[in-house]
C-alpha positions in Angstrom: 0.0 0.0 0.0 1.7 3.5 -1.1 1.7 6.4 1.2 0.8 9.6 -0.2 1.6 12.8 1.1 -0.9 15.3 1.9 -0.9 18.2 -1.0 -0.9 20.8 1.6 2.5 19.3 3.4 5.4 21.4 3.7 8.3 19.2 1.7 10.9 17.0 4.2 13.9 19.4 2.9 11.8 22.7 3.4 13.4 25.0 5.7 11.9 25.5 8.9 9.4 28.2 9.9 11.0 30.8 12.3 8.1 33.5 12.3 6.4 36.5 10.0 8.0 39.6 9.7 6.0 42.4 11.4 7.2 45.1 11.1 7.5 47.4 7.7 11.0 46.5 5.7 11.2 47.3 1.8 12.8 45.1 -0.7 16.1 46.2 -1.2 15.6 45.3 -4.7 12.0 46.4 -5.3 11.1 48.3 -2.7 8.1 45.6 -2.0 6.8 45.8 1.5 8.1 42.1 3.7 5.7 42.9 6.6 3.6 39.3 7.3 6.3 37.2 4.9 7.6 33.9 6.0 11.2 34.1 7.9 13.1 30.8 7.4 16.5 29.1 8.2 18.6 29.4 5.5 20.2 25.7 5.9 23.8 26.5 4.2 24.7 29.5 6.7 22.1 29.2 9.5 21.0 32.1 9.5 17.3 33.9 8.8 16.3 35.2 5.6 13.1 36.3 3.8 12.3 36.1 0.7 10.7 38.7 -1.3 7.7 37.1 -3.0 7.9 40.2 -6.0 11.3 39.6 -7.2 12.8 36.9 -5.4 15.8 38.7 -3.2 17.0 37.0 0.1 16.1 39.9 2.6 18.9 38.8 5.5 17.9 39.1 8.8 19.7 39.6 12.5 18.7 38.0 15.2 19.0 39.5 19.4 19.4 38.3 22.3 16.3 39.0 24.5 16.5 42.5 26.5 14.2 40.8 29.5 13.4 43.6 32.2 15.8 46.1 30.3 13.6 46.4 27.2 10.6 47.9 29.2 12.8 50.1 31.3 13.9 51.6 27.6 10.6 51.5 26.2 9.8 53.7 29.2 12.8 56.1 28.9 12.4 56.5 24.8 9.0 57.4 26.2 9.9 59.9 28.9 11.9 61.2 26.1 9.8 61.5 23.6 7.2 63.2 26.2 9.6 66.3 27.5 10.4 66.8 23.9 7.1 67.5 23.0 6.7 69.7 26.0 9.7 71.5 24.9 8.3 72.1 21.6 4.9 73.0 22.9 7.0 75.2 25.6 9.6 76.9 22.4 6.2 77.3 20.2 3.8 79.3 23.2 7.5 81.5 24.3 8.1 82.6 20.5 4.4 83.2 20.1 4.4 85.3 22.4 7.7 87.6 21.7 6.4 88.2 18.5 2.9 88.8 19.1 4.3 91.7 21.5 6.9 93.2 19.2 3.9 93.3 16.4 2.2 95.4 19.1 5.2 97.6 19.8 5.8 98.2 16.2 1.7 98.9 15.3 1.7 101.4 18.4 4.3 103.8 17.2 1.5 106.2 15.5 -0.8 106.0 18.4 2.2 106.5 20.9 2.9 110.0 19.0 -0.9 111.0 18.3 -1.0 110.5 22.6 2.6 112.3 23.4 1.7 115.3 21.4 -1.4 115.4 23.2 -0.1 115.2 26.1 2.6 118.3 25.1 -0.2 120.5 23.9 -1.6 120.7 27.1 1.5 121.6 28.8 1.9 123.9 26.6 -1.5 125.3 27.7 -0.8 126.0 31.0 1.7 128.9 32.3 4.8 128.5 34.3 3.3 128.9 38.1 1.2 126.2 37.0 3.3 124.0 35.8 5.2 124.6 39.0 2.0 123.4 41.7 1.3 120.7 39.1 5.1 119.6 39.6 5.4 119.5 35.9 8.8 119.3 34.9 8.2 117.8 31.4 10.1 119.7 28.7 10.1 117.6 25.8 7.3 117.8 22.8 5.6 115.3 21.8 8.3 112.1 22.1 6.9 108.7 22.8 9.3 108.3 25.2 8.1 111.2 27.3 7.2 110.6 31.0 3.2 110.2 31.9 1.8 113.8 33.8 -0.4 111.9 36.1 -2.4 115.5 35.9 -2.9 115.0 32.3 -6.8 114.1 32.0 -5.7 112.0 28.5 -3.2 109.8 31.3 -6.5 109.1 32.6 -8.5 108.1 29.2 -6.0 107.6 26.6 -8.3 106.1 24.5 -10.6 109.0 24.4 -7.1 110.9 23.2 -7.3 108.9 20.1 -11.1 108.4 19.3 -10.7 112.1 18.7 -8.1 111.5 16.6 -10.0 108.9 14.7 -9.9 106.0 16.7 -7.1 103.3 17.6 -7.7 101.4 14.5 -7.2 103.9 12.1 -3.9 104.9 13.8 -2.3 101.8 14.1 0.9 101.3 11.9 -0.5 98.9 9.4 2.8 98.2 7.6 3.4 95.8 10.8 1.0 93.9 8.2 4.4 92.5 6.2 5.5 91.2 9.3 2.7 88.8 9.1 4.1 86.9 6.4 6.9 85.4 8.3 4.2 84.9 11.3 2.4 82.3 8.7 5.3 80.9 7.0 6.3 80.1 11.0 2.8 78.5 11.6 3.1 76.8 8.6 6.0 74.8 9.6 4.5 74.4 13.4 1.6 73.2 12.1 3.4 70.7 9.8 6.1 69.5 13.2 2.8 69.0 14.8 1.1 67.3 12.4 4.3 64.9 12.0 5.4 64.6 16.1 2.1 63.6 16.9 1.6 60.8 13.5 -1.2 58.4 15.0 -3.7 61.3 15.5 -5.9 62.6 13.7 -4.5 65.6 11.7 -7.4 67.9 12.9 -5.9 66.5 16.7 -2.7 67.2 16.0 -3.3 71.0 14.6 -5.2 71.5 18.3 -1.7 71.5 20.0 -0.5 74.3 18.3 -3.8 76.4 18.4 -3.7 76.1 22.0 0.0 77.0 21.9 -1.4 80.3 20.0 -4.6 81.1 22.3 -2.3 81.1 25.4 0.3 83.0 23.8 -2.7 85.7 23.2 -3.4 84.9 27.0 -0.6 85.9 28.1 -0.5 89.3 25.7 -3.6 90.2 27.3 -2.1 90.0 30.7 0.8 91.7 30.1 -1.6 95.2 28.6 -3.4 94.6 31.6 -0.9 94.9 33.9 0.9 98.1 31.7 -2.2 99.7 31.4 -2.4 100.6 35.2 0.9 101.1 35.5 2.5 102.9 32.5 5.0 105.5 32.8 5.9 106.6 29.3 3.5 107.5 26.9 4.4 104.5 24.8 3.2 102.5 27.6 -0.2 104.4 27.5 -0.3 103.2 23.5 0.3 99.4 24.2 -2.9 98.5 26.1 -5.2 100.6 23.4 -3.4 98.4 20.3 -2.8 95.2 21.9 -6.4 93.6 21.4 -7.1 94.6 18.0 -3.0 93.3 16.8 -3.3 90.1 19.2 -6.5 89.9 17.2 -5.1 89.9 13.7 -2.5 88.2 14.7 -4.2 84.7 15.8 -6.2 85.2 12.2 -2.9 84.9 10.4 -1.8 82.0 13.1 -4.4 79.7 13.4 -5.3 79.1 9.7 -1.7 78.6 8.7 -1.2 76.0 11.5 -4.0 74.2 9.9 -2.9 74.2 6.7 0.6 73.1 7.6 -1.2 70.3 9.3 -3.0 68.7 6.8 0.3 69.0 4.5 3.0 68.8 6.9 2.6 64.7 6.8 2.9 64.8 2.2 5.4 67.0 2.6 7.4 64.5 5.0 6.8 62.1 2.8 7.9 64.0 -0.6 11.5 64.7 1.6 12.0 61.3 1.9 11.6 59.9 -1.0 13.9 62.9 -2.5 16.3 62.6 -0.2 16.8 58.9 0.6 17.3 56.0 -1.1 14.2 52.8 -0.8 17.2 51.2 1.3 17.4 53.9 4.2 13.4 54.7 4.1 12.9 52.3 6.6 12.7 54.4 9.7 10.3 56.5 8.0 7.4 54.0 7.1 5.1 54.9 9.4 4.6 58.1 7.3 3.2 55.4 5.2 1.5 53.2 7.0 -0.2 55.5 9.4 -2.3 56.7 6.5 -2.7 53.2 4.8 -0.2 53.7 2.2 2.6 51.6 0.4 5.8 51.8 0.8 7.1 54.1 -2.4 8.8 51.4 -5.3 12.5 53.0 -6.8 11.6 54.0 -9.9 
């Protein structure tokens, strides 16, 4: 009576079944993704291969010794890692926010600063010399930004009424601080884009709310800051800051937030178009999960 094999039975010389891949690794040949293929013993050397099922290259493979106990206390430190530097980001992203938020302010007040010192001159001028002397005014310069606030003078009082007669805070403000704006979105741009890439397993639209928050407490802490100057300002500029700071802040955050989110939902195409022009399908490898996190291929070489 003749045996016969089953159909489905792996050969008697086949090599032996060591496990799947599972983790992304291009062909080094055709760039064909080897997650879930068959890793053998190659029974000449010993050692592990793959093959690619596209083209047919050996893929070598390395095996380690096990890490035990000291592979979850690295896990945990990459972690850790990985956590203060997105802090640190968050932390660098708020802090420059918020310089330049502040010198756009400076910069827009300049006109408003002057329209407010002059004022302020013109009513010295007003008064004679004995009253200047029970007033302890010793002010002598006209009409500099820089001059010292008269606490007598009823504009140090209502500032903003000073320029409503002047036609109002908005039309005053220095609008060329408008070009300034430009690097203020190319910067959001890229924010958006780190974001979008640092935080790859979210949700783009997740990712961008990092940065927006980064933005809105930046403008928190603007606000604060022309609080605090506006009951305690001692140079006319200071008078100007509080009056221009809401409406800049303002624009500001309307240039911010929509170039974060458009740096968002490109930052993770654009990663992936740097890659592909700047490494080869060999060296790719750390970079696949700007693949696979959005259910794509590996990229084939041409």
């Amino acid at each position: 009576m003749t045996d016969h094999a089953h159909p489905n039975a792996a050969p008697a010389n086949a090599p032996a079944t060591l496990g799947l891949i599972g983790a992304d690794r291009p062909c080094a040949t055709c760039g064909f993704n080897l997650h879930g293929q068959t890793i053998t013993r190659e029974p000449h050397y010993d050692l592990p291969i793959a093959r690619c099922p596209e083209c047919g290259t050996v893929a070598a493979l390395q095996e380690y010794p096990a890490l035990n106990r000291w592979a979850a206390r690295l896990a945990a430190l990459l972690a850790a890692a990985w956590l203060a530097a997105l802090i640190l980001l968050f932390t660098a992203t708020t802090f420059f926010t918020t310089l330049q938020t502040i010198g756009f302010i400076q910069a827009a007040s300049d006109t408003p600063a002057d329209v407010l010192a002059q004022a302020q001159a013109d009513w010295i001028h007003t008064l004679a010399d004995d009253d200047r002397s029970i007033l302890g005014i010793t002010n002598r310069a006209y009409g500099n930004r820089w001059d010292p606030v008269e606490p007598q003078w009823p504009g140090a009082q209502h500032p903003g009424a000073v320029l409503a007669a002047h036609g109002g805070t908005p039309a005053l403000i220095d609008w060329r601080v408008g070009w300034l704006w430009i690097g203020t979105a190319i910067f959001a741009f890229v924010a958006g884009a780190l974001w979008c890439v640092a935080l790859l397993h979210q949700p783009r639209a997740h990712a961008a709310l990092v940065p927006i928050v980064s933005v809105l407490l930046a403008m928190g802490i603007v606000a604060f800051i022309a609080h605090q100057q506006a009951g305690s300002a001692v140079r006319i500029r200071e008078l100007a800051f509080p009056l221009t700071a809401p409406i800049v802040a303002a624009c500001t955050a309307a240039v911010l937030i929509p170039s974060i989110l458009v740096g968002a939902f490109a930052g993770r195409a654009l990663a992936r178009l740097v890659v592909r022009m700047a490494l080869p399908p060999r060296l790719r490898v750390p970079f696949a999960p700007l693949w696979t996190s959005a259910s794509l291929p590996l990229p084939r070489p041409r």
